[in-house]
Biopython code that builds the backbone (N, CA, C, O; Angstrom):
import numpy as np
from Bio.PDB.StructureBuilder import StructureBuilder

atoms = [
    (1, "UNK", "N", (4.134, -5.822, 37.863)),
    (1, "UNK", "CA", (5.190, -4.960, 37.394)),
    (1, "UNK", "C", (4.698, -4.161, 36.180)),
    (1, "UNK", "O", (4.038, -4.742, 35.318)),
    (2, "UNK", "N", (5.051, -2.570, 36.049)),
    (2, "UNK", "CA", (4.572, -1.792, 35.327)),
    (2, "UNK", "C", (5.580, -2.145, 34.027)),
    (2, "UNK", "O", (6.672, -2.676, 34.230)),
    (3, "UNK", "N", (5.203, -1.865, 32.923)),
    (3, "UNK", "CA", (6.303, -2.032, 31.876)),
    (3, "UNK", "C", (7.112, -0.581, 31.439)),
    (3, "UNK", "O", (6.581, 0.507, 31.661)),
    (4, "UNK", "N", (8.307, -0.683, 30.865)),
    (4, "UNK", "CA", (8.489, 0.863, 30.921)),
    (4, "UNK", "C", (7.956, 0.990, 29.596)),
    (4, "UNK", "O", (7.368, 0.149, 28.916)),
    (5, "UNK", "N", (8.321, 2.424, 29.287)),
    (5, "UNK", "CA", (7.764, 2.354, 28.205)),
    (5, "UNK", "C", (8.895, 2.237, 26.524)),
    (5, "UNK", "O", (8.475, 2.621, 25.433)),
    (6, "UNK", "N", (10.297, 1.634, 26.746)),
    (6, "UNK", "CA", (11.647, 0.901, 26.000)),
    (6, "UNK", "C", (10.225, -0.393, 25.938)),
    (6, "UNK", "O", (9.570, -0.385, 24.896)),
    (7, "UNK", "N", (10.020, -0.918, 26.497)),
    (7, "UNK", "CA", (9.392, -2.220, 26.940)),
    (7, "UNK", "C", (8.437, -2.199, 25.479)),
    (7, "UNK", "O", (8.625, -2.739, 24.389)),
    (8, "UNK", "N", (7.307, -1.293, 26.010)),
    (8, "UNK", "CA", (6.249, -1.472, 24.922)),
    (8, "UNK", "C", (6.713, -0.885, 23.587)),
    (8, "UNK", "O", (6.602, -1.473, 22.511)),
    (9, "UNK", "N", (7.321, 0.510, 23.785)),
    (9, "UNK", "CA", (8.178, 0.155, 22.079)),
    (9, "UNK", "C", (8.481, -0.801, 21.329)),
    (9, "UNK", "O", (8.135, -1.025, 20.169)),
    (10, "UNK", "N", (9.137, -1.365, 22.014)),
    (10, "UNK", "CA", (9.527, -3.340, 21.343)),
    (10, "UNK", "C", (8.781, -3.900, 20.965)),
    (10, "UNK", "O", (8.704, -4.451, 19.867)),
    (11, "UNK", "N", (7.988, -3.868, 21.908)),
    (11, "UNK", "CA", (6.532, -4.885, 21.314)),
    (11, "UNK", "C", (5.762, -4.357, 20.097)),
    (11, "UNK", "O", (5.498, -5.084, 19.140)),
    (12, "UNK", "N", (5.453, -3.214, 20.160)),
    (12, "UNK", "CA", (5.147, -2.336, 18.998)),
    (12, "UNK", "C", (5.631, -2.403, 17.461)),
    (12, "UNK", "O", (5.103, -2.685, 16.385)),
    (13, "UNK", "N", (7.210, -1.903, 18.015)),
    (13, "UNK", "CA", (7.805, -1.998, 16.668)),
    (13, "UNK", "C", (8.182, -3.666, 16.146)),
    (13, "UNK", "O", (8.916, -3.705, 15.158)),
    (14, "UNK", "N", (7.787, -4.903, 16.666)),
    (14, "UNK", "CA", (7.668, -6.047, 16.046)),
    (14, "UNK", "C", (7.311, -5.560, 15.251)),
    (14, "UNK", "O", (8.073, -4.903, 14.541)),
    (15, "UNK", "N", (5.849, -5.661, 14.969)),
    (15, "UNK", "CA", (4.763, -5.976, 14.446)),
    (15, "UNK", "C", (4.935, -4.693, 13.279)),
    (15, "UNK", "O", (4.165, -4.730, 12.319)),
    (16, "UNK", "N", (5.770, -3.759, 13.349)),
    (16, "UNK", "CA", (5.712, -2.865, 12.022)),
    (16, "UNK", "C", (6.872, -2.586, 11.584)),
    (16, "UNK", "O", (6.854, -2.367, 10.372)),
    (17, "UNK", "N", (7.773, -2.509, 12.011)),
    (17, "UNK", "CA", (9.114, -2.101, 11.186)),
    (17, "UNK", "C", (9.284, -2.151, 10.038)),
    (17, "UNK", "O", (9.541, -1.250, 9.240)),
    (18, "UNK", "N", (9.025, -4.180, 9.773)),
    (18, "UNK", "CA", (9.030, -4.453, 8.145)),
    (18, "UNK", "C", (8.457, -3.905, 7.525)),
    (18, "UNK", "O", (8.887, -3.696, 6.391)),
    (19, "UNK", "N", (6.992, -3.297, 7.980)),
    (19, "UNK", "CA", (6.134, -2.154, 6.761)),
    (19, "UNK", "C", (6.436, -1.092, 6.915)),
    (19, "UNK", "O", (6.236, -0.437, 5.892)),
    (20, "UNK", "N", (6.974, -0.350, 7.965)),
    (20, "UNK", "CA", (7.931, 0.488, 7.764)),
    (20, "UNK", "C", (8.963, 0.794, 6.436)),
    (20, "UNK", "O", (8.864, 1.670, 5.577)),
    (21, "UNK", "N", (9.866, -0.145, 6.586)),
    (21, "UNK", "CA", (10.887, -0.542, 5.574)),
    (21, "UNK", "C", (10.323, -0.581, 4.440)),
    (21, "UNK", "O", (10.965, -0.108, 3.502)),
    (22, "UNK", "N", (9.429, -0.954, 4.263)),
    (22, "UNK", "CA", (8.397, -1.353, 2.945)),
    (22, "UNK", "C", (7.768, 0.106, 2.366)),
    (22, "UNK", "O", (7.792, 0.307, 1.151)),
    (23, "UNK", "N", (7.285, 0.969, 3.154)),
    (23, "UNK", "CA", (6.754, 2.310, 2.895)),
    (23, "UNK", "C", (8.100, 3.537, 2.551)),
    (23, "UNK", "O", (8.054, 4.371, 1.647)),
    (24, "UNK", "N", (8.934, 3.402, 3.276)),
    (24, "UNK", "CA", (10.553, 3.643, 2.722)),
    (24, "UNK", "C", (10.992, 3.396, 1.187)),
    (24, "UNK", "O", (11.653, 4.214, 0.547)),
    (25, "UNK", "N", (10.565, 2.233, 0.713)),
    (25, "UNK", "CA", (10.976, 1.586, -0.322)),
    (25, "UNK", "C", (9.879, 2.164, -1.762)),
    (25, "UNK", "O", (10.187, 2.136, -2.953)),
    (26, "UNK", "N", (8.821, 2.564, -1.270)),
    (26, "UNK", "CA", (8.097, 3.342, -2.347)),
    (26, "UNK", "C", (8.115, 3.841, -2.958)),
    (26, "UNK", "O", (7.535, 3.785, -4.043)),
    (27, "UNK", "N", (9.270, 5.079, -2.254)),
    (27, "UNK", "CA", (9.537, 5.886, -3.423)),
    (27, "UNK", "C", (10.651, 5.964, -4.522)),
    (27, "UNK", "O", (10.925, 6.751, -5.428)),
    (28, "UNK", "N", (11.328, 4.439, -3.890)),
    (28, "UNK", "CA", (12.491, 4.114, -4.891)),
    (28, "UNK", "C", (13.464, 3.094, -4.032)),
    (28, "UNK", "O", (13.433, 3.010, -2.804)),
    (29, "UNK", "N", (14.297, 2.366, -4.862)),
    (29, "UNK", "CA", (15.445, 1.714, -4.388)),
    (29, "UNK", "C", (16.649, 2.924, -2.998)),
    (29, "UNK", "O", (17.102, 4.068, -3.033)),
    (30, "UNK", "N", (16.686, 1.651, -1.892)),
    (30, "UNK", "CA", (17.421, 2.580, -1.181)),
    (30, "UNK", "C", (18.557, 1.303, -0.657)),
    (30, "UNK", "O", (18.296, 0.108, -0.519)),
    (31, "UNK", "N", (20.025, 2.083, -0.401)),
    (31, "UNK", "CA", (20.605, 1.394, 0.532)),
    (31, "UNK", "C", (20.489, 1.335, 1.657)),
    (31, "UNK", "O", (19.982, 2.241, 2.319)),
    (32, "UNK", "N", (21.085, -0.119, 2.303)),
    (32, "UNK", "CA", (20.794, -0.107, 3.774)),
    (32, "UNK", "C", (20.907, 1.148, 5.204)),
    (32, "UNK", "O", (20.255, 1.425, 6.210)),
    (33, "UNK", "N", (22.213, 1.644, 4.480)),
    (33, "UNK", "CA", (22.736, 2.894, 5.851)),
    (33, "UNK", "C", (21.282, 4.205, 5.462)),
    (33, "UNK", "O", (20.822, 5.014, 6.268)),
    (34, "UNK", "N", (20.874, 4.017, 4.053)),
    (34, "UNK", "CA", (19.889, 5.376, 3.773)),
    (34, "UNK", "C", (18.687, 5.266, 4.859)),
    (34, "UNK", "O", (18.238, 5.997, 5.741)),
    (35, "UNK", "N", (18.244, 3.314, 4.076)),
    (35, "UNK", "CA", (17.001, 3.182, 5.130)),
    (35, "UNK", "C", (17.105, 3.509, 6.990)),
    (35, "UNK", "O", (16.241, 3.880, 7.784)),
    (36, "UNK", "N", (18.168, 3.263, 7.121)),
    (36, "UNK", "CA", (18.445, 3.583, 8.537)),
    (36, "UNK", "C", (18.223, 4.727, 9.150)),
    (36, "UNK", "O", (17.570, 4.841, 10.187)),
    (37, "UNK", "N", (18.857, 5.792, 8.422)),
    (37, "UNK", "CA", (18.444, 6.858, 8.354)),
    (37, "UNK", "C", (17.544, 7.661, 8.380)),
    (37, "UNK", "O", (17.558, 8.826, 8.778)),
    (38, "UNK", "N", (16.621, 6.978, 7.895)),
    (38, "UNK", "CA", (15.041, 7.579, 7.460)),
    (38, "UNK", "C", (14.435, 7.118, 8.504)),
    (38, "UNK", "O", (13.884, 7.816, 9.355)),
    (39, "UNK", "N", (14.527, 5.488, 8.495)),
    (39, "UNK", "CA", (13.721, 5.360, 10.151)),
    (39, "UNK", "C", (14.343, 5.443, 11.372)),
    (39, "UNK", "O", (13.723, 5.145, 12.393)),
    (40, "UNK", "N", (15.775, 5.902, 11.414)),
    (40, "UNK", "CA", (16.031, 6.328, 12.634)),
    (40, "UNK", "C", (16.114, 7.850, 12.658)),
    (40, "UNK", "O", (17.044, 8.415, 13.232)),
    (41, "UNK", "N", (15.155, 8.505, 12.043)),
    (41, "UNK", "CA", (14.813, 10.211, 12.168)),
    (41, "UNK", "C", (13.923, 9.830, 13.573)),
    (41, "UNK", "O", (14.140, 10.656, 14.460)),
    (42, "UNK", "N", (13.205, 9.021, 13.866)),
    (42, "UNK", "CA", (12.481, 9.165, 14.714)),
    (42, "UNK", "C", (13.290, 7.996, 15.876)),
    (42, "UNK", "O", (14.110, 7.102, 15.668)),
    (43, "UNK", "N", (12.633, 8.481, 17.123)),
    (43, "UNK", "CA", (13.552, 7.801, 18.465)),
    (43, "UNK", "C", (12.126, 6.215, 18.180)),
    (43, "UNK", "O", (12.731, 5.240, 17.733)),
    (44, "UNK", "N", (11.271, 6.052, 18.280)),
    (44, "UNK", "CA", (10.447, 4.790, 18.051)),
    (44, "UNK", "C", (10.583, 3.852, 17.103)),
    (44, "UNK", "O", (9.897, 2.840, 17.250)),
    (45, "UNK", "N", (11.589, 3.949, 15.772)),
    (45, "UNK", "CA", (11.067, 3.026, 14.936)),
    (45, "UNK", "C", (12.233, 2.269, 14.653)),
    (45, "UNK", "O", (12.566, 1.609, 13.668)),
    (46, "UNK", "N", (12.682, 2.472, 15.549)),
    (46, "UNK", "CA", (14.935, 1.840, 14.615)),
    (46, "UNK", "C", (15.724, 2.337, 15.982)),
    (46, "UNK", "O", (15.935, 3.501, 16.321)),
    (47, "UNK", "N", (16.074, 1.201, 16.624)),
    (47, "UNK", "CA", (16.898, 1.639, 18.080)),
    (47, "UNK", "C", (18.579, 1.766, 17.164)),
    (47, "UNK", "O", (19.337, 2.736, 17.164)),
    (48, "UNK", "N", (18.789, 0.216, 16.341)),
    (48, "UNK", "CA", (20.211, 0.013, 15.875)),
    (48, "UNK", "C", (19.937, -0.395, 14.546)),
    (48, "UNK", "O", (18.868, -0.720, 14.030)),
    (49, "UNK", "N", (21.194, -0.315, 14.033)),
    (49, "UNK", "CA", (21.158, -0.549, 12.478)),
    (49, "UNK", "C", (21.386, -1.815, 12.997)),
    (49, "UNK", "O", (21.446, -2.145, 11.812)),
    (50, "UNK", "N", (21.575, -2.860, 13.610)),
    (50, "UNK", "CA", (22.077, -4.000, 13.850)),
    (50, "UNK", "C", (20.649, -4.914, 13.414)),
    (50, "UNK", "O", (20.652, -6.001, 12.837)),
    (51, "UNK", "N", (19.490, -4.159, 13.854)),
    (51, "UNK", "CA", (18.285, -5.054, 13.652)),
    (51, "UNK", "C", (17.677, -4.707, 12.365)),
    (51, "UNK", "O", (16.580, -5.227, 12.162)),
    (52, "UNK", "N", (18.206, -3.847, 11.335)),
    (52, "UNK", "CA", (17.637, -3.747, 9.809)),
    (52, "UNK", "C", (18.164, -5.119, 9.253)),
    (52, "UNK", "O", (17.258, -5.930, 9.061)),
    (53, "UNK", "N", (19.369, -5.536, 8.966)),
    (53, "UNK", "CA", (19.807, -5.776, 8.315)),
    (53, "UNK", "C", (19.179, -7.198, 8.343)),
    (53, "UNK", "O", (18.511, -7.609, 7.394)),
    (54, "UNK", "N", (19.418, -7.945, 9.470)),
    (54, "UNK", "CA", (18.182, -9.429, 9.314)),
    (54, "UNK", "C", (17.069, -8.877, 8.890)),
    (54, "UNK", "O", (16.612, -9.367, 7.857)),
    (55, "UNK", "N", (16.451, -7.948, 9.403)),
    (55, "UNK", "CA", (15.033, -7.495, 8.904)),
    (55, "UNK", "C", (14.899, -7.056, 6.803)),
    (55, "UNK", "O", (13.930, -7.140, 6.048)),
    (56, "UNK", "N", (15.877, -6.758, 6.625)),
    (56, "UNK", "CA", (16.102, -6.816, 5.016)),
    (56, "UNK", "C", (16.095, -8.364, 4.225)),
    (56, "UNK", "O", (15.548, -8.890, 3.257)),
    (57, "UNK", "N", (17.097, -8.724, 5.327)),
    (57, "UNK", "CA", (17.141, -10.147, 4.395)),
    (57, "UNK", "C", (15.733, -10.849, 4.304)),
    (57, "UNK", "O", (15.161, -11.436, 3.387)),
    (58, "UNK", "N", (15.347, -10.519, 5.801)),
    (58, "UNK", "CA", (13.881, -11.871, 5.665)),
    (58, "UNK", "C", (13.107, -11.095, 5.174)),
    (58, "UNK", "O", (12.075, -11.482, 5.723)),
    (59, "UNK", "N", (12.699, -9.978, 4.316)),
    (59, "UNK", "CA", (11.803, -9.402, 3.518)),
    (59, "UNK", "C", (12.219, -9.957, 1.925)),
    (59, "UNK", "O", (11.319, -10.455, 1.248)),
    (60, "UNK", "N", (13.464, -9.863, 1.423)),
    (60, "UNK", "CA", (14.313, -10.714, 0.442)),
    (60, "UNK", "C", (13.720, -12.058, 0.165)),
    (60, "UNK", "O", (13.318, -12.557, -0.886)),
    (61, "UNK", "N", (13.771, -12.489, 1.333)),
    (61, "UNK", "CA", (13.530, -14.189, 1.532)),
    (61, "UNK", "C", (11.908, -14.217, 1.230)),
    (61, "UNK", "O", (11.414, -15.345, 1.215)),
    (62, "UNK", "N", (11.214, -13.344, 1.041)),
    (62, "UNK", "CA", (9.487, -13.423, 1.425)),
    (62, "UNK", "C", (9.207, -12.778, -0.309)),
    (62, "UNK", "O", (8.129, -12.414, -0.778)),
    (63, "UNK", "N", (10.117, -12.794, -0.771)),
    (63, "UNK", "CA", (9.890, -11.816, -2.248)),
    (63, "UNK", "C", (9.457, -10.467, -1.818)),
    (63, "UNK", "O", (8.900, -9.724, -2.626)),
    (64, "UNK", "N", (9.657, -10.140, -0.715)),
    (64, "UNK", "CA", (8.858, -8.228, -0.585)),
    (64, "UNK", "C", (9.598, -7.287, -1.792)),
    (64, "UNK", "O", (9.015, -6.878, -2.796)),
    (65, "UNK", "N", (11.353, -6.985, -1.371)),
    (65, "UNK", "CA", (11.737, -6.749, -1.861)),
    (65, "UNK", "C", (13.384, -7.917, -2.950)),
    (65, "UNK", "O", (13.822, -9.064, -2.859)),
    (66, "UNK", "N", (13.617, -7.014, -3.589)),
    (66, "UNK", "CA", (15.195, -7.454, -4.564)),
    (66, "UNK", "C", (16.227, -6.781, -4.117)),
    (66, "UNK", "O", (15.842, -5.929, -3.318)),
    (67, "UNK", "N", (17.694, -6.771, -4.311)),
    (67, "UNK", "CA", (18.576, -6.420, -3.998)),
    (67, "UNK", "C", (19.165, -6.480, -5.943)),
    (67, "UNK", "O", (18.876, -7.069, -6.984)),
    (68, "UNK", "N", (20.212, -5.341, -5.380)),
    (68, "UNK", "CA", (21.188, -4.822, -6.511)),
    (68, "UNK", "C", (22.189, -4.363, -6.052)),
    (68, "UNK", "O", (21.956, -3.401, -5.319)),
    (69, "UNK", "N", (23.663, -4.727, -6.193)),
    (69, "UNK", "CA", (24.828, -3.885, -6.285)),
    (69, "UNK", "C", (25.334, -2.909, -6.583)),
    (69, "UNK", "O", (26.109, -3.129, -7.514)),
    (70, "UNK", "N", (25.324, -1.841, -6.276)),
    (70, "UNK", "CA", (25.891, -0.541, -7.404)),
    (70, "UNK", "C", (26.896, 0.109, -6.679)),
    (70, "UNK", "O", (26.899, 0.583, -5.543)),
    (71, "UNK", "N", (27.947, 0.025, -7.760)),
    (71, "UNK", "CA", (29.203, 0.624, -7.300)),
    (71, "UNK", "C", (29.072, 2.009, -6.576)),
    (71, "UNK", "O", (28.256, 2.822, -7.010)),
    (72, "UNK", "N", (30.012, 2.365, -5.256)),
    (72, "UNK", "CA", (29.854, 3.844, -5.155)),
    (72, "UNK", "C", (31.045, 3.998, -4.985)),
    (72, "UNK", "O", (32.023, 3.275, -4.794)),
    (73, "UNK", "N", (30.726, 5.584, -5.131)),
    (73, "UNK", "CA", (31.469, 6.815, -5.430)),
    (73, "UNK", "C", (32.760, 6.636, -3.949)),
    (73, "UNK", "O", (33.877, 6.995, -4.323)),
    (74, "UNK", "N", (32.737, 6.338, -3.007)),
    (74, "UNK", "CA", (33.324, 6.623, -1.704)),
    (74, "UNK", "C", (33.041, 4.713, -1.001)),
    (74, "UNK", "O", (31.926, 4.214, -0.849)),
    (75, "UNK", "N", (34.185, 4.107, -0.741)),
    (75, "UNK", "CA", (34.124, 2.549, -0.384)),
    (75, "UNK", "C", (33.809, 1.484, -1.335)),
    (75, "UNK", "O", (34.059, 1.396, -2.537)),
    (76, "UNK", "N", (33.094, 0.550, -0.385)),
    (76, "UNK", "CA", (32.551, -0.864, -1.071)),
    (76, "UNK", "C", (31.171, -0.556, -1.684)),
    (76, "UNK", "O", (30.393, 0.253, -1.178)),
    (77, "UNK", "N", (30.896, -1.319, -2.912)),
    (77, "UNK", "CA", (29.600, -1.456, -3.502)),
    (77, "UNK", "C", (28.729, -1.535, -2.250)),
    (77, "UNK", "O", (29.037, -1.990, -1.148)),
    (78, "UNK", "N", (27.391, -0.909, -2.718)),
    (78, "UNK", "CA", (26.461, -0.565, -1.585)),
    (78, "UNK", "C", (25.151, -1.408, -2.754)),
    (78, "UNK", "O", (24.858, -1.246, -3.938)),
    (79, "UNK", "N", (24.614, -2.383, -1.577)),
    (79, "UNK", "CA", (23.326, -3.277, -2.302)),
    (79, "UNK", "C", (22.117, -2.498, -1.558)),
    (79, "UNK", "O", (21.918, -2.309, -0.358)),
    (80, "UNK", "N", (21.247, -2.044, -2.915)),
    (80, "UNK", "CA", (20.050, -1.376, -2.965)),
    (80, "UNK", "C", (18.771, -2.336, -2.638)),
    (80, "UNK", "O", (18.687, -3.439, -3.179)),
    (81, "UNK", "N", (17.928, -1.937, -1.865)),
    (81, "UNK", "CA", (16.956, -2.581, -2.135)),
    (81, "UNK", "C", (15.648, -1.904, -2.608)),
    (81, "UNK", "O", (15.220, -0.761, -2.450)),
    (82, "UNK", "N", (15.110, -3.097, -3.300)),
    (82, "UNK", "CA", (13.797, -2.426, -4.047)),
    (82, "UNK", "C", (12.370, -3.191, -3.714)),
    (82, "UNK", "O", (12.224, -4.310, -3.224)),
    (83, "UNK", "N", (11.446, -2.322, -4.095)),
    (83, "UNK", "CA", (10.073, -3.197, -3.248)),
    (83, "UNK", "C", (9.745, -3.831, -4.918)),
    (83, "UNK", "O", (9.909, -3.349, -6.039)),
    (84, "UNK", "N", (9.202, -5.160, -4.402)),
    (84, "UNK", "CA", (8.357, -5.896, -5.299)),
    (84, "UNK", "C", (7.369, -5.742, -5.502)),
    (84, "UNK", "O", (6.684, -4.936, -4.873)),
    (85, "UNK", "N", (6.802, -6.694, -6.763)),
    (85, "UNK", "CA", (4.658, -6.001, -7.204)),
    (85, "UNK", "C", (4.594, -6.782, -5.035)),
    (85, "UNK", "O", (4.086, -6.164, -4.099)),
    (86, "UNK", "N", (5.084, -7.787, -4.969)),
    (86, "UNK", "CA", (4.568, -8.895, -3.566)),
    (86, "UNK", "C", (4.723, -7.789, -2.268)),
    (86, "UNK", "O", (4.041, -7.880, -1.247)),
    (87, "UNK", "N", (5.676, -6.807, -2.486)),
    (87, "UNK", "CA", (6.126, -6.425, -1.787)),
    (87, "UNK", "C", (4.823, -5.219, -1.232)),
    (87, "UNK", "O", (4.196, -4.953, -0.206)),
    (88, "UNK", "N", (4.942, -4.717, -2.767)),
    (88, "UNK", "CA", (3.830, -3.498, -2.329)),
    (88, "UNK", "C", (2.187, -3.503, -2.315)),
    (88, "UNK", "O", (1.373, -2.676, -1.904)),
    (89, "UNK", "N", (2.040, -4.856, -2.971)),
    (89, "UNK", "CA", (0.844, -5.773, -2.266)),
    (89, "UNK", "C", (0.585, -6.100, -0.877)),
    (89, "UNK", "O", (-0.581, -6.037, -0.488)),
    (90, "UNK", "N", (1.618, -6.482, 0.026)),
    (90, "UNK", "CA", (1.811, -6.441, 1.455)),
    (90, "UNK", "C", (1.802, -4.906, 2.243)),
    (90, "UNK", "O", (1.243, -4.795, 3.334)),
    (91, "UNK", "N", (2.290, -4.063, 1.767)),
    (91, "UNK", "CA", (2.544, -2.791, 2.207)),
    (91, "UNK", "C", (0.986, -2.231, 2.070)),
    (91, "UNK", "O", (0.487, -1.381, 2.807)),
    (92, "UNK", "N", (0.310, -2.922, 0.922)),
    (92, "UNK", "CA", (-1.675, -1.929, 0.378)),
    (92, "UNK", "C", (-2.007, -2.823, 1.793)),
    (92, "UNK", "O", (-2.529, -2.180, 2.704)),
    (93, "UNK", "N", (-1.826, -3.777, 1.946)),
    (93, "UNK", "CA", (-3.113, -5.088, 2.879)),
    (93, "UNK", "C", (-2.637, -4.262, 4.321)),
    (93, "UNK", "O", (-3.647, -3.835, 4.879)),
    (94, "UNK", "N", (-1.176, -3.869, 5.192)),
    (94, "UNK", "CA", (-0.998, -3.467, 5.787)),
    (94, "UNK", "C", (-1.483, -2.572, 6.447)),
    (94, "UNK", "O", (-1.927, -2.580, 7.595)),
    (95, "UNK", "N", (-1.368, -1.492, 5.437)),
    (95, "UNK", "CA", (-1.829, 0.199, 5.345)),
    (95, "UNK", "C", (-3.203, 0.134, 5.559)),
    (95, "UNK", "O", (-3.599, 0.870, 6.463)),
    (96, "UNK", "N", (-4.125, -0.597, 4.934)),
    (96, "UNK", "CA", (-5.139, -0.777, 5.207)),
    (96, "UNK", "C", (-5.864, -1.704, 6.526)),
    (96, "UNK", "O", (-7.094, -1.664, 6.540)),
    (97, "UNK", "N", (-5.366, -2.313, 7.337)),
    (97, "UNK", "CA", (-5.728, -3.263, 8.340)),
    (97, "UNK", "C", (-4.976, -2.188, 8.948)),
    (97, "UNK", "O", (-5.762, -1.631, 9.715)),
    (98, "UNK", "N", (-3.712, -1.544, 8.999)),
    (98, "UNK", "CA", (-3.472, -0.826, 10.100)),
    (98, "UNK", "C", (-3.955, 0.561, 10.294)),
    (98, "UNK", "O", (-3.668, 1.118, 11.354)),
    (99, "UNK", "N", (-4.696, 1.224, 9.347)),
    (99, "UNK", "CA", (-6.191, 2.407, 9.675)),
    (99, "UNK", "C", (-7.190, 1.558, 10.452)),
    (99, "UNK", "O", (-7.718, 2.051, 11.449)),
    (100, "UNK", "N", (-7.434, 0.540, 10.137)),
    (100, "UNK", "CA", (-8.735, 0.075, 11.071)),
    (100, "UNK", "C", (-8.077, -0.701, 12.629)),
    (100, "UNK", "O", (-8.916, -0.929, 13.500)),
    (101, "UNK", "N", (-7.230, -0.916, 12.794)),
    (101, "UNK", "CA", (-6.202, -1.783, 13.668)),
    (101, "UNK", "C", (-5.916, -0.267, 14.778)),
    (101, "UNK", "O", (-6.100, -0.266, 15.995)),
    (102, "UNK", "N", (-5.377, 1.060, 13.845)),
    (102, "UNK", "CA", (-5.290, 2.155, 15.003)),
    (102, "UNK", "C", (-6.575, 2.769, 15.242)),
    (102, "UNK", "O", (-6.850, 3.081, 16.401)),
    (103, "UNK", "N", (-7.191, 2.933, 14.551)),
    (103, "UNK", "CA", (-8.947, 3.486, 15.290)),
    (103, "UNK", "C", (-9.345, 3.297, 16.057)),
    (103, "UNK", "O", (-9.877, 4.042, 16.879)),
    (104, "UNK", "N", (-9.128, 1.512, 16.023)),
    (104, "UNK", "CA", (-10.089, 0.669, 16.843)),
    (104, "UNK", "C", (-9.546, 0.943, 18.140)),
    (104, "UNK", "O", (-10.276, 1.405, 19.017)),
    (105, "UNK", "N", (-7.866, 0.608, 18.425)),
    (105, "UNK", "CA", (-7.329, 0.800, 19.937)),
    (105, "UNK", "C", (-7.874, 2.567, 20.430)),
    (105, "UNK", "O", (-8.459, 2.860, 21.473)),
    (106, "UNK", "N", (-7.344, 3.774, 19.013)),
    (106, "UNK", "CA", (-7.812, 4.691, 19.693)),
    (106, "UNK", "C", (-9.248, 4.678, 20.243)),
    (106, "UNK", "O", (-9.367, 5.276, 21.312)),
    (107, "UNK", "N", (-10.129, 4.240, 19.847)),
    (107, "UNK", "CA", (-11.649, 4.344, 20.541)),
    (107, "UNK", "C", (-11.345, 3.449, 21.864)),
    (107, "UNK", "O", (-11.443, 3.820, 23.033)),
    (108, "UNK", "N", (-10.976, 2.257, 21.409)),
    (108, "UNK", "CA", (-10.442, 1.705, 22.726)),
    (108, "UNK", "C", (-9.913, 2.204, 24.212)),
    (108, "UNK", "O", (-10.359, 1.854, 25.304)),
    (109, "UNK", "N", (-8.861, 3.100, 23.941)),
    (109, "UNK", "CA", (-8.714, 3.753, 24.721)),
    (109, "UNK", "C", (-8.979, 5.371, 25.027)),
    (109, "UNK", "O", (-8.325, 5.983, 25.871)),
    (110, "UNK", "N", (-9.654, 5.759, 24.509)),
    (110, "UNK", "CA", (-10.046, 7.039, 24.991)),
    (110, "UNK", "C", (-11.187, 6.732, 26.320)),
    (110, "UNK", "O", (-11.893, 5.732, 26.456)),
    (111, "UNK", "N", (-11.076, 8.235, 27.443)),
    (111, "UNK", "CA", (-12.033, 7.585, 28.184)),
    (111, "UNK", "C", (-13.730, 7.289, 27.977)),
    (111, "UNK", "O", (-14.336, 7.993, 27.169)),
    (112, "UNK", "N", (-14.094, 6.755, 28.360)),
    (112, "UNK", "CA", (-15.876, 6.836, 28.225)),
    (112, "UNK", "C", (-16.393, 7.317, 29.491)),
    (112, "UNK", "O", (-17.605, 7.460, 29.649)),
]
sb = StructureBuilder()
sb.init_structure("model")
sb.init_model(0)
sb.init_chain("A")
sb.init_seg("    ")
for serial, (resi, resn, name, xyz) in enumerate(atoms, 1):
    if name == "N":
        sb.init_residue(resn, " ", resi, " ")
    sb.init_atom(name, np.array(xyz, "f"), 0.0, 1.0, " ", f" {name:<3s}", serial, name[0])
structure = sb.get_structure()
């Protein structure tokens, strides 16, 4: 059976979302609906907001990032998250294993 290609997306975006989220977080504290936003600009990286939100906490839980409350302007307090020194230590080791991690498949698969 061929896989479609919903199929291999999934498998894909395991393995990166959280550094996703993490490269998001660089350029400053964001709330949850923002981050959503940003990675659901693209159809590959964020199907539902349903799967950030565990994916926030267990970055929380790992010290990546912190959380903060800040009142807003329109509803309920909206909790920010921010990347840690741990956080953006994980995001350098990433960034770097994943330049040599995509090379390698592209040579991999190009034809010979």
């Amino acid at each position: 059976m061929v896989p479609t290609s919903d199929a291999v997306l999934t498998q894909l975006r395991k393995g990166v979302v959280e550094y996703c989220v993490l490269a998001c977080l660089r350029s400053g504290p964001a709330y949850g609906l923002e981050l959503a936003e940003r990675l659901g600009a693209t159809s590959t990286l964020l199907t539902s907001e349903g799967t950030l939100y565990p994916l926030l906490s267990r970055l929380r839980q790992q010290g990546w990032v912190t959380t903060t409350q800040v009142a807003s302007p329109m509803g309920p307090p909206r909790r920010y998250y921010e990347l840690t020194t741990e956080g953006q230590a994980a995001l350098e080791t990433f960034t770097a294993t994943w330049a040599r991690f995509t090379e390698d498949v592209r040579t991999t698969l190009e034809p010979r």
